[in-house]
C-alpha positions in Angstrom: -16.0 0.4 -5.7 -12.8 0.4 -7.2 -10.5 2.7 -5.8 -6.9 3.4 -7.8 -3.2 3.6 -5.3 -0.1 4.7 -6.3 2.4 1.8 -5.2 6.3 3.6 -4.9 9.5 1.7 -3.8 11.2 3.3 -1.0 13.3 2.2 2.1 11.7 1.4 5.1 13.3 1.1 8.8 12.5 -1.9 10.3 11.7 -2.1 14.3 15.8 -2.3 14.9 16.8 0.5 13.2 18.1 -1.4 9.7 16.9 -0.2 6.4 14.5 -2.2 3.9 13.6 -1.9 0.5 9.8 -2.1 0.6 6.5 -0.3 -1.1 4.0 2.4 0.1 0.7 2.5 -1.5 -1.3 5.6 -1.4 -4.9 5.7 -2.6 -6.0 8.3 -4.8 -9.3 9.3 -2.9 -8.5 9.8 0.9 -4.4 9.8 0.4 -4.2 7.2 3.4 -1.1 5.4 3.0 0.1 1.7 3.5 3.9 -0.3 3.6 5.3 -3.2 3.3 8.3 -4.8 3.6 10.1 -6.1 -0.2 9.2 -4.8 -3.4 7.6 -8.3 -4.7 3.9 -9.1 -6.0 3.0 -10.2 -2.8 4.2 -7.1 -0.9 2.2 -4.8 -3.3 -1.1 -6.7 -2.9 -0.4 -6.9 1.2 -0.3 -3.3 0.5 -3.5 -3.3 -1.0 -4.9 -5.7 1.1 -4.2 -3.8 4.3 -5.8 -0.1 2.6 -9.2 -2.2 2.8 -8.8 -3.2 6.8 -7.5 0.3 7.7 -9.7 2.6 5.2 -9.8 5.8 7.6 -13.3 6.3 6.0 -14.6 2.9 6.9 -15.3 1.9 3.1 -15.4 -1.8 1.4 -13.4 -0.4 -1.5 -11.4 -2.9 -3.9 -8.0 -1.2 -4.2 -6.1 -2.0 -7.4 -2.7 -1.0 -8.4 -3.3 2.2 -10.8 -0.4 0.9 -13.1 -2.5 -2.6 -13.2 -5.7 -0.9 -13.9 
């Protein structure tokens, strides 16, 4: 299935305290959130990428970008 996520840019802290620009993704259906370091292609799809390992509902979802479609 096809599940929409809203990707934002915000600023993440790193492990040593220093601020990063990076995206959160949040998907639309359980509101479980991922984040990755930079604001790039590849961080977004990392994002996306890492909703599928972690789904807290245990799903085999394809996350997509909702701006994307």
């Amino acid at each position: 299935m096809r599940v929409p996520c809203e990707i934002t840019e915000t600023t993440l802290t790193n492990e040593n305290g220093r601020e990063i620009d990076g995206v959160v993704a949040c998907c639309r259906r359980c509101l479980h959130q991922t984040e990755s370091y930079g604001t790039g292609e590849n961080s977004r799809k990392r994002c996306l990428v890492l909703m599928r390992e972690e789904c807290p509902e245990y799903e085999d979802n394809f996350y997509v970008d909702e701006d994307e479609g």
